[in-house]
C-alpha positions, 0 to 999 in steps of 0.5 A, a space after each residue: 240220534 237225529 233224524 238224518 243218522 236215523 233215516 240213513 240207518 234205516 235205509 240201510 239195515 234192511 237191504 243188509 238184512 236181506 243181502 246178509 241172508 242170501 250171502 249165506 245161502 248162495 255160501 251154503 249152496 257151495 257146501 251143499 255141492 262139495 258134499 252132497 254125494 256124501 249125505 245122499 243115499 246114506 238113510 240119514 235122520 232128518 235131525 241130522 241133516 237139519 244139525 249138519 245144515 245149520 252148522 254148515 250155514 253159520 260157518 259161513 258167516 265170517 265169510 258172508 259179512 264182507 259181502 253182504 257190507 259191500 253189497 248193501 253199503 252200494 245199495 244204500 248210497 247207490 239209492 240215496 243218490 238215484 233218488 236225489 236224496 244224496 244231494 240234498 243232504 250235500 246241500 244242506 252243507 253235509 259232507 260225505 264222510 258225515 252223511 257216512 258217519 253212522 253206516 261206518 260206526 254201525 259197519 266197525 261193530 259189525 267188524 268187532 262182532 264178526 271177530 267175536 264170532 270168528 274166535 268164539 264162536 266159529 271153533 264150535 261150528 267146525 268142530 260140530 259140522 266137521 264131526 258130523 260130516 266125518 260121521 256122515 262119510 263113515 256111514 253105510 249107504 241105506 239099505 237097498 237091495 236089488 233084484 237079482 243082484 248079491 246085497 252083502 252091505 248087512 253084516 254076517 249075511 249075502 242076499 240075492 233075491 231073483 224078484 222083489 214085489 213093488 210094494 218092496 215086501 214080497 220075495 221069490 226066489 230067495 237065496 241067502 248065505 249066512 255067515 255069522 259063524 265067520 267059517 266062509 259059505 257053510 250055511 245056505 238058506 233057498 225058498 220059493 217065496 218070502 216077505 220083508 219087513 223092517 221090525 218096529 224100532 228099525 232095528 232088525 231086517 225080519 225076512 220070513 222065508 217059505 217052501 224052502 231048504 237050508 244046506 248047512 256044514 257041520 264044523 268043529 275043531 275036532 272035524 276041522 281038518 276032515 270032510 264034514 257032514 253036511 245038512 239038509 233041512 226041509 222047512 214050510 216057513 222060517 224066520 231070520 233076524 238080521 241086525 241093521 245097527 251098523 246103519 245106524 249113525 254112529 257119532 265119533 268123540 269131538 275130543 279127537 277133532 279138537 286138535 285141528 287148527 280150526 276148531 281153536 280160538 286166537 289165544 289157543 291157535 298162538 299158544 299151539 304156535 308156540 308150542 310146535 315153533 318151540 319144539 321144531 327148534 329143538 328138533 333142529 339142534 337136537 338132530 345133529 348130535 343125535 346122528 353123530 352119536 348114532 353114525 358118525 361116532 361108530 365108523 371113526 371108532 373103526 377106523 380108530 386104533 384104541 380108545 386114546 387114539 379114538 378120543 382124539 380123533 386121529 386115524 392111528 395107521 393108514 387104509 393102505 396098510 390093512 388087510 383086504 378084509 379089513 379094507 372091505 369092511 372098513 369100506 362097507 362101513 363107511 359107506 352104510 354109514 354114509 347112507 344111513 346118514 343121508 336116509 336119516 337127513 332126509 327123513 329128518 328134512 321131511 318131518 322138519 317140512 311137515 311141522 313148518 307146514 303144520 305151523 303154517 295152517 295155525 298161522 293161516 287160521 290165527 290172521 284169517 280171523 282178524 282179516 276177514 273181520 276187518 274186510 267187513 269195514 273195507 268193504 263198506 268204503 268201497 260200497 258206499 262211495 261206489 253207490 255214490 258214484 254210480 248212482 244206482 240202487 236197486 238189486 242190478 248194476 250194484 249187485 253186478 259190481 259187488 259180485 265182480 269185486 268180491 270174486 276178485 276179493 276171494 281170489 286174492 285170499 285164496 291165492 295168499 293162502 295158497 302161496 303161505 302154504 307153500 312158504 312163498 311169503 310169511 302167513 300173515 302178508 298171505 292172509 291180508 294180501 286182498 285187504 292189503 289190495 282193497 284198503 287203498 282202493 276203498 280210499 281211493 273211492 272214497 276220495 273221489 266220491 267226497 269231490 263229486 267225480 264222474 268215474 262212471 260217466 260216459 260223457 265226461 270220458 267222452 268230452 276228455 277224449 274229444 279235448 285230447 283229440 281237438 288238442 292234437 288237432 289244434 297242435 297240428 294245425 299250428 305245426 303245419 302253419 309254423 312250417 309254412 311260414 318257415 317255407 315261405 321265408 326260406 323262399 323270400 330269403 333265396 329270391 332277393 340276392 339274385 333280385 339285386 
């Protein structure tokens, strides 16, 4: 490696480094926003959260990568240039497309690598953060009981407690239905005074009740129908253990999950592809004969007259010669079967729509992984001779265009997958639809950048603007004196018979 690949690539992996990191976090922060009102307010183990983020946070890499390319390829040229260091390598008789030689080699590994993660990594991610946000959702908010309010989020009891002391552990006024035994409101315990603590393996809620009184039904299947006995107890102290578990976070299969589309590799998502094309092929020929024999066959054997008849397919007597009931019920038939058959079509249409859409997903996902891999190298050609043209470095002017052109990047991959889904256009036009947009500019750019073009020069839109204008000008100019002249031989020509 010589000094000018080394010098370029060091210009340009920190920048990328740096860029590459808050990419993901700018990401993550959109995540954190979609799902904070679910992790908040849920107790959740700080282990949890920290496996939930990290997860969350390599999931977005696919997506990082392009921007952080862009930004930091923009950076780089965009500094060489402002600092003059740009044109001395074009001096020394390098072009750009070698002085971009190194950055293009090192952005197509990251291309390649991008994919590996994509295919090998990503299902893994997503199938851990997306369990565990399941997880998450199903979780019981952590336990807070409030004054004077009924609590019935514990299992098999309802509190009320009319004053809670700040320190969250003494109790006055205490009520608490038991309903354990699954027989409604027959057990209700009522104190004075009491305290609440959390048992050493914050397994139990312990609330130890004072100065109070239990009223209690006695049920059996023997007294079930009758009026039941009721109890009173009196009591200076009593203990109830009440069972938290169902706050605990309980961690569902992965092997449920692992169906979804995103948690599959390329060479799985292509054979599910096949598999279900396979399939909804088969459900297609297979219904027509399916709802003949179902409907079809019974109404013409009806109308039929004996088997011989029946297999040749021809009405042995006319409706008008049946009797009214026969008529009725031939009628009836008919059109039950007519609809049965139309209910049948229509389920059949929606099932079939369904399983396209299913297969679309697969197919979304399969392109997704190759096109946000390859955007990675587009994007370099579209940052690094936009920094050549700019000539600015630094963290302004190039992260306000890169921002611009990735916002518009990212709108046009949604709207492709948006209209994929909706069958508009195939999966796969969908999922390149923005490298598709982007790939000829990147060219483009590149083009202009290899010939010294002013794209971003004020002065020279400005002198081609007053070219144009004196243009115009000097054009009228000649047309007003061609016209005079024309006037005055006009006039010339008039004068000179009458002058004779």
């Amino acid at each position: 490696m010589n000094t000018i690949n080394r010098f370029i690539l060091k210009s340009y992996l920190p920048p990328f480094a740096m860029t590459f990191v808050i990419s993901v976090f700018i990401l993550f922060m959109q995540f954190l926003w979609k799902w904070i009102d679910e992790l908040v307010g849920k107790g959740l183990d700080t282990n949890v959260v920290i496996e939930l983020f990290f997860y969350a946070a390599l999931s977005m890499v696919p997506l990082a990568l392009p921007l952080a390319t862009l930004l930091s390829s923009l950076m780089t040229f965009g500094g060489l240039a402002e600092h003059y260091e740009l044109a001395a390598f074009k001096a020394s008789g390098l072009s750009l497309m070698r002085i971009m030689r190194p950055l293009f080699i090192l952005s197509f590994v990251v291309s390649i690598g991008a994919f590996i993660f994509a295919n090998n990594v990503l299902p893994f991610t997503n199938l851990q953060m997306l369990s565990t946000l399941f997880d998450i959702r199903q979780q019981k908010p952590a336990l807070n009981i409030k004054e004077g309010v009924f609590y019935k989020e514990i299992d098999g009891f309802s509190i009320r407690i009319k004053d809670i002391s700040k320190d969250g552990n003494t109790l006055n006024d205490v009520m608490i239905y038991d309903h354990t035994d699954q027989m409604g409101n027959t057990s209700l315990s009522l104190a004075e005074t009491g305290s609440m603590t959390m048992s050493d393996d914050k397994r139990y809620l312990v609330i130890e009740l004072r100065n109070g009184k239990t009223y209690r039904e006695i049920w059996n299947q023997e007294n079930a129908a009758k009026k039941r006995p009721f109890m009173i107890m009196k009591f200076d102290k009593q203990i109830i253990r009440m069972d938290l578990s169902g706050f605990s976070l309980e961690r569902t299969d992965q092997d449920l999950f692992k169906d979804n589309h995103q948690m599959l590799n390329g060479s799985q998502l292509l054979a599910y592809i096949d598999t279900m094309q396979t399939e909804l092929k088969e459900d297609k020929i297979n219904f027509y004969p399916s709802l003949r024999n179902a409907y079809l066959n019974k109404t013409k054997y009806y109308w039929t007259q004996g088997d011989s008849l029946g297999k040749k397919g021809i009405p042995g007597f006319m409706l008008d010669s049946l009797d009214e009931f026969t008529k009725i019920r031939t009628a009836e038939m008919a059109i039950n079967s007519a609809r049965n058959c139309k209910s049948a079509s229509e389920s059949k249409v929606n099932e079939i729509e369904a399983q396209q859409r299913s297969i679309t997903r697969f197919e979304i996902e399969f392109w997704r992984k190759y096109s946000l891999s390859f955007a990675c190298l587009i994007m370099f050609f579209i940052g690094a001779p936009l920094g050549a043209i700019i000539r600015k470095g630094g963290l302004g002017m190039p992260v306000v265009i890169s921002i611009i052109l990735f916002i518009i990047f990212w709108v046009l991959t949604i709207t492709g997958e948006k209209i994929s889904k909706e069958g508009t256009i195939p999966p796969y036009l969908g999922m390149w639809l923005s490298c598709a947009f982007f790939l000829p500019l990147g060219v483009w750019l590149t083009r202009k950048a290899a010939a010294d073009a002013a794209l971003f020069d004020t002065e020279s839109y400005i002198t081609f603007f007053k070219k144009i204008f004196i243009r115009k000008s000097a054009n009228g100019s000649i047309n007003d004196s061609s016209m005079t002249s024309n006037n005055d031989q006009h006039h010339s020509d008039h004068e000179g018979p009458s002058d004779m």
